[in-house]
C-alpha positions in Angstrom: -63.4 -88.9 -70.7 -60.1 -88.7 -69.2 -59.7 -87.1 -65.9 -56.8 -85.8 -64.4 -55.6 -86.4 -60.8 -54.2 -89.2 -59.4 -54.8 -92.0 -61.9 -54.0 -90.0 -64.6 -54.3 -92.1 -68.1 -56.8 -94.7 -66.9 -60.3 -93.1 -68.2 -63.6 -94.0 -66.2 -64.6 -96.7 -68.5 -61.4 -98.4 -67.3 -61.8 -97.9 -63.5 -65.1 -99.5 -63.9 -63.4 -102.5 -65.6 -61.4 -102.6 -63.0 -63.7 -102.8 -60.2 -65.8 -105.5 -61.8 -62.6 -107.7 -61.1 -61.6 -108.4 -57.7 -58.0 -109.1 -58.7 -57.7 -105.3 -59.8 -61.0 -104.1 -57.0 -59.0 -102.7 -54.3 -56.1 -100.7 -56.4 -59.4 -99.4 -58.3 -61.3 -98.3 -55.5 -58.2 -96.4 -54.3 -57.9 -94.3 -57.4 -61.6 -93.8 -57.4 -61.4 -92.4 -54.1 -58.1 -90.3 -55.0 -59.9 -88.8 -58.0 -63.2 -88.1 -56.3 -63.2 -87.8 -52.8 -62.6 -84.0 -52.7 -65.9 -83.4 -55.2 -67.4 -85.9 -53.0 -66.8 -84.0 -49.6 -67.6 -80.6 -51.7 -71.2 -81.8 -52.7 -71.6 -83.1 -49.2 -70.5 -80.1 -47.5 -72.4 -77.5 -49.6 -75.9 -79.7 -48.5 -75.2 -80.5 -44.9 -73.9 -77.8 -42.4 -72.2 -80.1 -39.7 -69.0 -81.5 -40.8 -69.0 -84.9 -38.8 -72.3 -85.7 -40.7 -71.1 -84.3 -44.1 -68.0 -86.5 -43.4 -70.6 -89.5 -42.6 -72.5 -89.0 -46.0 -69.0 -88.8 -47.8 -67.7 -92.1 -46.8 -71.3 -93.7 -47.1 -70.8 -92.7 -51.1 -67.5 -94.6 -51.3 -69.1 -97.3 -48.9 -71.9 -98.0 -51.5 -69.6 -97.9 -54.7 -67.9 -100.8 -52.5 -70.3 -102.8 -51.6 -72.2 -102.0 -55.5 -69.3 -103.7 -57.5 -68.9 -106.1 -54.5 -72.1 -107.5 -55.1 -71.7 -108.3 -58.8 -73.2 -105.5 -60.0 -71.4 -102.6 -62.7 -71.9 -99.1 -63.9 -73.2 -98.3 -67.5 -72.3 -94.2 -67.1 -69.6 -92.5 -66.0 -68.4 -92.8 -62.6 -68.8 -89.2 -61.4 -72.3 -90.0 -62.3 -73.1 -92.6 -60.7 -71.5 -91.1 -57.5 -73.4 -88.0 -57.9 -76.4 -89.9 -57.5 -75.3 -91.9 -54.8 -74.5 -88.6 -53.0 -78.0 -87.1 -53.3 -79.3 -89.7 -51.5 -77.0 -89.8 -48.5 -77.2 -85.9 -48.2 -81.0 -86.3 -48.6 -80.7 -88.9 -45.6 -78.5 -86.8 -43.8 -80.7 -84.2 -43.7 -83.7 -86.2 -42.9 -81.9 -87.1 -40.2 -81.4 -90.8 -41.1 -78.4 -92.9 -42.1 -78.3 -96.3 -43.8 -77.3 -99.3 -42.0 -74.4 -101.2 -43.8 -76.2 -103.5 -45.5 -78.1 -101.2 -47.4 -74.2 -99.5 -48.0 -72.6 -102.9 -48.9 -75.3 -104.0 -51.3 -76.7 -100.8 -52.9 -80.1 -99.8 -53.0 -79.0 -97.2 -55.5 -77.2 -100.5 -57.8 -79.9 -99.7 -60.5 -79.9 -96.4 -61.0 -79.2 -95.2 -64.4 -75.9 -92.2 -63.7 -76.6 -88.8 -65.4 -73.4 -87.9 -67.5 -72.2 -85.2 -65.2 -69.7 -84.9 -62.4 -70.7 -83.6 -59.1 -69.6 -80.4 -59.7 -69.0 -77.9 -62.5 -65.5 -77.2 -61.8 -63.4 -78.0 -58.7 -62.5 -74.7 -57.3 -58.9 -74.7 -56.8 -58.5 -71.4 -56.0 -60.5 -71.3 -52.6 -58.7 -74.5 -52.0 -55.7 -72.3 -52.2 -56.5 -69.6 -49.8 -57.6 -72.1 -47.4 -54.3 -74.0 -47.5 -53.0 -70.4 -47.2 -54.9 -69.6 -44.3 -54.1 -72.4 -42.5 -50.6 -72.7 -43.1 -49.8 -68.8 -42.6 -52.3 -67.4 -39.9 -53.7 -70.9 -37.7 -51.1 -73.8 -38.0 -48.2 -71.3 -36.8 -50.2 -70.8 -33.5 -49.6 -74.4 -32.4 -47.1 -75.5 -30.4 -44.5 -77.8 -32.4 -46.4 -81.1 -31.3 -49.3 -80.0 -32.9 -47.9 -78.6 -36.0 -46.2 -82.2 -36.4 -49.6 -83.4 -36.2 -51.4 -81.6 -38.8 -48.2 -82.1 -41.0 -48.6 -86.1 -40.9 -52.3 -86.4 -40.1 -54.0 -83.6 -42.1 -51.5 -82.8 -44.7 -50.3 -85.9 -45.4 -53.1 -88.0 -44.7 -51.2 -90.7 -42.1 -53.4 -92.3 -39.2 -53.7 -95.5 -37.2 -50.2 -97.2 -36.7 -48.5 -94.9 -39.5 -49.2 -92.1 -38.0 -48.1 -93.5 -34.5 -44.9 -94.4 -35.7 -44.1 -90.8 -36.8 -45.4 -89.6 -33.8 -44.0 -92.1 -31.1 -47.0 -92.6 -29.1 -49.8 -95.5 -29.3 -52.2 -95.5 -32.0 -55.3 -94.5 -30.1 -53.3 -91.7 -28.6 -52.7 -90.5 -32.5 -55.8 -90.8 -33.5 -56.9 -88.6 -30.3 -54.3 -86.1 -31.5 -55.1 -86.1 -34.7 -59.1 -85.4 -34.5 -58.0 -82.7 -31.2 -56.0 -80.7 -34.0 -58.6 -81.4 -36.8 -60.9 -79.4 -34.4 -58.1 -76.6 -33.2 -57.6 -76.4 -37.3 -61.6 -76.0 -37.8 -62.3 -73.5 -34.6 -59.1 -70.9 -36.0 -60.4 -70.8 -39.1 -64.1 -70.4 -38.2 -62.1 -67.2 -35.9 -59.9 -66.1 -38.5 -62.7 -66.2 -41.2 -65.4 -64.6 -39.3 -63.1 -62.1 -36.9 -65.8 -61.0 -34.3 -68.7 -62.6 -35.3 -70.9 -64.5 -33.3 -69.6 -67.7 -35.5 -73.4 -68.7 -36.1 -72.8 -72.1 -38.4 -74.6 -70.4 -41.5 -72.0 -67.8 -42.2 -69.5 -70.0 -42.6 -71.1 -71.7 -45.9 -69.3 -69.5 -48.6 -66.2 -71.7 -47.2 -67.7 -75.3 -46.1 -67.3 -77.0 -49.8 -63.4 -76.2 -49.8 -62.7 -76.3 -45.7 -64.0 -79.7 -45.6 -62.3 -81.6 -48.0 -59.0 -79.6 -46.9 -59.0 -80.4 -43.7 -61.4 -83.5 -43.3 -59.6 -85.8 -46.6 -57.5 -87.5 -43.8 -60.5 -88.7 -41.3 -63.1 -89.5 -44.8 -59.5 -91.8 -46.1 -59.4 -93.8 -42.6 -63.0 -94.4 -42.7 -63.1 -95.8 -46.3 -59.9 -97.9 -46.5 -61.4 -99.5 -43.5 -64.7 -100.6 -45.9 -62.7 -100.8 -48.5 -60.6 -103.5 -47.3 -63.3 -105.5 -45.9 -65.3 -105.3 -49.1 -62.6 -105.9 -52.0 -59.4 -107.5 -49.8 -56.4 -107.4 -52.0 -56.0 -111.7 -53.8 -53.8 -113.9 -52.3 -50.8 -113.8 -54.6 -46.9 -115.0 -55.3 -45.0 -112.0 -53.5 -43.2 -112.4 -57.6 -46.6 -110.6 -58.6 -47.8 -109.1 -55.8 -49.0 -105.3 -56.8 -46.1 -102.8 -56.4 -46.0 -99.7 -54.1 -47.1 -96.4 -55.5 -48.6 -95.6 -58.5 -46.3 -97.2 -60.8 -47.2 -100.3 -59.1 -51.1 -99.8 -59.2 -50.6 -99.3 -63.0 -48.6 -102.4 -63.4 -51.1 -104.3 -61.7 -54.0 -103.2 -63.8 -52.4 -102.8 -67.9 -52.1 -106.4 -67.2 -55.6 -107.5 -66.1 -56.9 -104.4 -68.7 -54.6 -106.6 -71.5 -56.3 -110.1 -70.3 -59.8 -108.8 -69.9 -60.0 -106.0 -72.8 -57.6 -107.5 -75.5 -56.8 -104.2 -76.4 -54.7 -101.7 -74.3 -54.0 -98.1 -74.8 -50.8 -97.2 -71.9 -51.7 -94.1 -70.3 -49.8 -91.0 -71.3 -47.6 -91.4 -68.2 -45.9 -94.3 -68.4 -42.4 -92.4 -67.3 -44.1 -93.8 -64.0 -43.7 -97.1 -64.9 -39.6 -97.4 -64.5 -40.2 -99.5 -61.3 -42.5 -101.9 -63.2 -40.0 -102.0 -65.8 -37.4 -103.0 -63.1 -39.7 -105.9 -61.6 -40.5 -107.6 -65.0 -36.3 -107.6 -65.1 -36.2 -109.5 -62.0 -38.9 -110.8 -60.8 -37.1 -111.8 -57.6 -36.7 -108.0 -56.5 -38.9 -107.2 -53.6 -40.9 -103.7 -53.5 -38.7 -101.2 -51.9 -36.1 -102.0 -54.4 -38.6 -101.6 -57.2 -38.9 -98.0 -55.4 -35.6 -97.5 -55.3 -35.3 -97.9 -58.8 -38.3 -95.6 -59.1 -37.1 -92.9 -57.0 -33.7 -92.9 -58.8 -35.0 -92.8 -62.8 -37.2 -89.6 -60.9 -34.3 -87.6 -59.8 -32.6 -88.4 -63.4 -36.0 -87.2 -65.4 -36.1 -84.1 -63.1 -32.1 -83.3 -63.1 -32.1 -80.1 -60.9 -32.9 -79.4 -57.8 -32.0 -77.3 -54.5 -31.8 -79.1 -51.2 -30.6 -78.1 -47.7 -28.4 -80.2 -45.9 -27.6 -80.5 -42.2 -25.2 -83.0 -41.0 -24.5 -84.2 -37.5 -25.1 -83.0 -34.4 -25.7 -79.5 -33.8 -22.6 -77.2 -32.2 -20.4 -80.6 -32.4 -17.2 -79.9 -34.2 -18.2 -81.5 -37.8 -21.1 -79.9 -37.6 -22.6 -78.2 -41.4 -25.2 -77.4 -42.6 -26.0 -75.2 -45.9 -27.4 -75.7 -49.0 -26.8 -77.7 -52.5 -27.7 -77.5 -55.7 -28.2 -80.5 -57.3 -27.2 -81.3 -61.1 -28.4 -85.1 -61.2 -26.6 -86.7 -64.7 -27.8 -89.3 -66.8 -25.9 -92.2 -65.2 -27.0 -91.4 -62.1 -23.9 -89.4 -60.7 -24.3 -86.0 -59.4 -22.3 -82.5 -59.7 -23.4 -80.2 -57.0 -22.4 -76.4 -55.9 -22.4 -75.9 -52.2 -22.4 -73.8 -49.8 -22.1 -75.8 -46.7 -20.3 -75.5 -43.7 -19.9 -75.3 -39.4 -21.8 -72.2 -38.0 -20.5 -71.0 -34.7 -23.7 -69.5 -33.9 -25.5 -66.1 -33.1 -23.2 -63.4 -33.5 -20.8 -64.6 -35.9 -20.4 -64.2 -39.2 -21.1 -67.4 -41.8 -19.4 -67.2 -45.0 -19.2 -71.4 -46.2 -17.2 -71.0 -49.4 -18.8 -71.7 -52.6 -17.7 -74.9 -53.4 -18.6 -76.8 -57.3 -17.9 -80.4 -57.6 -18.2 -81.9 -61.0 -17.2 -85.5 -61.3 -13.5 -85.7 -59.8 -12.6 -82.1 -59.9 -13.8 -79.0 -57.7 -12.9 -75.5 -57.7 -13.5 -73.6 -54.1 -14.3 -70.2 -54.1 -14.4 -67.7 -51.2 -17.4 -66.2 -49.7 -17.6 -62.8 -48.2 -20.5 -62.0 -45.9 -21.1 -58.4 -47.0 -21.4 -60.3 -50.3 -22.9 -63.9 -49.4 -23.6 -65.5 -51.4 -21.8 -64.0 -54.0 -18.4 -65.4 -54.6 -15.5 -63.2 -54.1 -11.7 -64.1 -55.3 -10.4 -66.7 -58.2 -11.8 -70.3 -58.2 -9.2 -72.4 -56.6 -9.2 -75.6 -58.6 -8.3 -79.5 -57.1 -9.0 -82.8 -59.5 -8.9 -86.1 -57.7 -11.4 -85.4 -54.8 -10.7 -88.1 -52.2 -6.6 -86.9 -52.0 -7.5 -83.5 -51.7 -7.2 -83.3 -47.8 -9.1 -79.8 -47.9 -11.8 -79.9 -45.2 -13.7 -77.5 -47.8 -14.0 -80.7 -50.3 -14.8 -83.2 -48.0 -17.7 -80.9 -46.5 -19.2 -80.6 -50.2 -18.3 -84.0 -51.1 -20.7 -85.0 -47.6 -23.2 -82.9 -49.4 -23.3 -84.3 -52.5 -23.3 -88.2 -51.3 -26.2 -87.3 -48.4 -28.6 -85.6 -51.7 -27.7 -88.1 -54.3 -29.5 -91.0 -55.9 -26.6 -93.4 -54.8 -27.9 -92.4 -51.3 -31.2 -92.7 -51.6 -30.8 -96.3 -53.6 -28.2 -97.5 -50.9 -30.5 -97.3 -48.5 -33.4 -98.2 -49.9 -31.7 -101.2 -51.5 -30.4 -102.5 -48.1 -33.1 -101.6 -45.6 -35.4 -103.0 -43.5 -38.9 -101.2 -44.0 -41.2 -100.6 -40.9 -43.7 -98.5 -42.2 -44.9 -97.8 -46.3 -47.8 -96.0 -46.4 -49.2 -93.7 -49.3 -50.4 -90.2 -48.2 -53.7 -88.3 -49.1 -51.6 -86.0 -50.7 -50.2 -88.1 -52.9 -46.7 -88.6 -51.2 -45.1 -91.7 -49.9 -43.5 -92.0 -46.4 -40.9 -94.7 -45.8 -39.4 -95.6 -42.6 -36.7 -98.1 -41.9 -33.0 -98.9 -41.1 -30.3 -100.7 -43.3 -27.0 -102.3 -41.2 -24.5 -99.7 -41.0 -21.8 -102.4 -42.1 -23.7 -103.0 -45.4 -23.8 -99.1 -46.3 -20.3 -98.7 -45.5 -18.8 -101.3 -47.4 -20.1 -99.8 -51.2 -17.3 -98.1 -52.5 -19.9 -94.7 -52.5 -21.2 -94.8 -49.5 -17.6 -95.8 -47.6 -16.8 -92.3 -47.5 -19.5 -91.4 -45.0 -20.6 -94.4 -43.2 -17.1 -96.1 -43.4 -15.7 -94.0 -40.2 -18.8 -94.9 -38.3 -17.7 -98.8 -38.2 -16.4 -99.8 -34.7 -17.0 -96.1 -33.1 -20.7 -97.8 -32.3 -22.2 -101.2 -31.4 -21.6 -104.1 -33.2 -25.2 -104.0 -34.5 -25.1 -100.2 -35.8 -27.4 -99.5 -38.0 -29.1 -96.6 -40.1 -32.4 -95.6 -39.2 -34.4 -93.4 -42.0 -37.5 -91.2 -42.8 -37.7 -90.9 -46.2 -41.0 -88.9 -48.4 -41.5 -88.7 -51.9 -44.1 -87.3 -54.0 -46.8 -88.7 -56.3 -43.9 -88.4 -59.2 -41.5 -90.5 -56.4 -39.2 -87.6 -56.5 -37.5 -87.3 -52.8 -38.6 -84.1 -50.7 -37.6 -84.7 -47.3 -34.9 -87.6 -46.1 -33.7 -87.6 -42.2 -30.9 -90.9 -41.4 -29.2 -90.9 -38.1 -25.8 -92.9 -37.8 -24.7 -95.6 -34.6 -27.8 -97.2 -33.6 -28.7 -100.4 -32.0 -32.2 -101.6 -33.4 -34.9 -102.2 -30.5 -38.4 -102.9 -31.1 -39.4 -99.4 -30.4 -36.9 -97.6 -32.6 -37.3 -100.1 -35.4 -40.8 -99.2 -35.7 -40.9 -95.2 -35.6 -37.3 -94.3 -37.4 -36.5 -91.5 -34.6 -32.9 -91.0 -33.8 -31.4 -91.6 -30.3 -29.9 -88.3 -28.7 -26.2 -89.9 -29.4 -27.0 -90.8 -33.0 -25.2 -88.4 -36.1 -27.9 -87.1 -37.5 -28.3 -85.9 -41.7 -31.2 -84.4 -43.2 -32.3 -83.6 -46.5 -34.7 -81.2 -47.9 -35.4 -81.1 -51.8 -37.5 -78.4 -53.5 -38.0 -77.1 -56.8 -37.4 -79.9 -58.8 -37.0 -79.6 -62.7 -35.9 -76.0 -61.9 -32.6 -74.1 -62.4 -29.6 -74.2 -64.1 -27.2 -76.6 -64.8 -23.7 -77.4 -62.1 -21.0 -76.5 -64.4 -17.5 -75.5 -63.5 -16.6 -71.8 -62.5 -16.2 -69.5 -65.9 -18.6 -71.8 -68.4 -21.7 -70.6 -68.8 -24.7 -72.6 -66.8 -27.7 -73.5 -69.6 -31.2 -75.3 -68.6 -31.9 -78.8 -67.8 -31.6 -81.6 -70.6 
């Protein structure tokens, strides 16, 4: 039985295999959890009508499938079995108002039972997932003041807490964790008011939506609470750092075809191995730490997925060099990129912005006027310029910033030469990188010369470039921020945020694999390769 969802490839059977080794134990736990804990939530939310004790029973289920293979012990049925049993018990001791001490959750009095072959639902039900998710993010979320919307961005949406989620939000970690449980609640009380509008909110009415409004907005909390048991019941082996497990999923997959090759003899690679490019590049070079391997990873992404459409803003607002606009992104199989732009300064309420359409595709570009009546419609003949860098048209260098900021040159450059704070992978799947590479490396690669270059000796000594960087479960970039002419301190280093004199850039990617084609003005556009 293959399941989809994170993991996807590795069947049941194998997870089991997995946890009965503690060299794979802790990788396998986490993809048990990523491929169950919604159901789990679901099943306990349906059965229990307080959400801190549904929550409890939740991560008491992954506490006992812990502690179970921890003891020595293995599963002969399915896993969604065995966790559906597990389940009825804690819900059953929920309600009788009881809750097992640890040692009951480490070592299992539910080791023995035989798993029924069925999962703990019939179906997932992804489409009152979706209106919740709706809800939230159209009618409560919006309500928030901007502090808080950053906080259910990073804690409930993407799952960060303890020191993670205090580097992103530059306070202490007990002052994030008190943010993040005051929003969880603000979250809960709008919906219970924008759900039941005038009712007396008695808890009962609002059980049509407790098996999807928990694991929406309660995933973050249960994934604190397990990792926490997690790591004390399977800690990751002491290993070379040569072998260590990689980041990510490609790295989790790396990690475990090889013990499934040593312990099994036989080995079946799961159906996406286009995941496995950063593997690939650490069994090159074994020498290559882990945010190279995802660098590698990142950039074979943005090749497989070819089109995109990012906006860009560079520098500081209402300076002179200010832009901002938006690209779209042809990424080619070498790596290089041909982009069409529209970028360029905004003077602000009241006046008229009209950037130029501007292609570039390899050393040649062709500008094309704009006409605001029009926009974003060119207007006029395609004036065309080949070798970029002598061009001396403000125009091209403004699309040729554009194109280096959303490239995978970028991306690799800084990955390649940074100084990571924070890695952490995100209940939803995405990955958020934090760090800052030394301005003078970035700016002498002949790529990235032509932005960082002018930076060297306008700053301190010491400059550096501080970054946020997210990706997605398919390490495709959605959102990069890097600010320009820093000096590190211990503060800075560890949450990424940009001093008010810093240049800064940002990034955002959507709709990847979708579009057409960058080609020059008059040849007709066609689909991704």
């Amino acid at each position: 039985m293959s399941v989809e969802g994170p993991g996807t490839g590795w069947t049941d059977a194998d997870l089991v295999r997995f946890l009965e080794h503690p060299a794979t134990r802790r990788d396998a736990l986490g993809m048990v959890f990523e491929r169950y804990h919604r159901q789990v939530l679901a099943f306990c939310a349906v059965r229990i009508d307080d959400r801190d004790r549904a929550v409890d029973a939740a991560a008491d289920v992954f506490a006992e499938l812990a502690g179970h293979f921890a003891a020595g012990h293995t599963v002969r049925q399915p896993l969604s079995g065995f966790l559906h049993v597990v389940a009825r018990h804690r819900v059953a001791a929920a309600q009788d108002g009881q809750r097992p001490g640890l040692d009951a959750l480490m070592f299992g009095e539910n080791g023995e039972h035989a798993a029924p072959g069925h999962g703990l639902l019939e179906t997932e039900d992804e489409a009152g997932l979706n209106q919740v998710r709706a809800a939230l993010d159209n009618h409560i979320v919006p309500t928030f003041d901007p502090y808080r919307q950053h906080v259910f961005e990073y804690a409930l949406r993407r799952g960060l807490y303890g020191t993670a989620l205090a580097a992103v939000l530059r306070v202490s970690p007990e002052r994030a964790d008190d943010d993040a449980r005051e929003v969880l609640d603000a979250a809960w009380r709008g919906f219970v008011s924008f759900a039941l509008p005038g009712r007396d909110h008695d808890p009962r009415l609002l059980d049509p939506w407790r098996p999807v409004l928990v694991p929406v907005l309660c995933a973050a909390p249960l994934r604190a609470r397990v990792e926490e048991v997690f790591d004390a019941t399977a800690p990751a082996p002491d290993v070379p750092a040569s072998s260590a497990p990689l980041g990510g999923v490609a790295g989790i997959a790396t990690v475990l075809f090889v013990v499934l090759a040593v312990v099994v003899g036989v080995v079946t690679p799961p159906p996406h191995r286009t995941h496995a490019v950063a593997a690939a590049a650490a069994t090159e070079q074994a020498s290559v730490g882990p945010k190279t391997v995802q660098a590698a990873a990142v950039r074979a992404a943005m090749i497989r997925a070819q089109l995109a459409t990012a906006s860009v803003s560079a520098r500081n607002f209402g300076a002179r060099d200010w832009i901002k606009g938006e690209t779209r992104l042809d990424v080619q199989t070498d790596g290089s990129a041909n982009v069409r732009t529209l970028v360029g300064y905004d003077m602000g309420e009241g006046h008229p912005w009209n950037p130029p359409e501007v292609v570039l595709v390899g050393d040649r570009g062709w500008v094309t006027a704009t006409d605001i009546k029009a926009f974003p419609s060119p207007v006029g003949t395609p004036s065309a310029v080949d070798g970029l860098a002598r061009a001396a048209d403000p125009r091209i260098d403004d699309a040729r910033l554009a194109r280096w900021m959303v490239s995978p040159a970028n991306l690799v450059l800084l990955l390649d030469n940074a100084a990571l704070t924070t890695d952490v992978s995100n209940a939803d799947g995405t990955r958020t990188l934090i760090g800052h590479a030394p301005l003078a490396a970035l700016a002498a690669d002949p790529g990235g010369a032509f932005l960082y270059g002018p930076y060297l000796g306008r700053g301190p000594t010491d400059g550096v470039v501080g970054f946020v960087l997210v990706t997605d479960a398919q390490h495709l970039p959605s959102r990069l921020e890097f600010h320009v002419g820093v000096t590190v301190t211990p503060e800075r280093a560890a949450t990424g945020w940009p001093d008010p004199s810093d240049d800064p850039f940002s990034v955002n990617y959507t709709g990847w694999g979708q579009g057409t084609a960058v080609v020059p003005p008059g040849t007709a556009p066609e689909g991704g390769r």
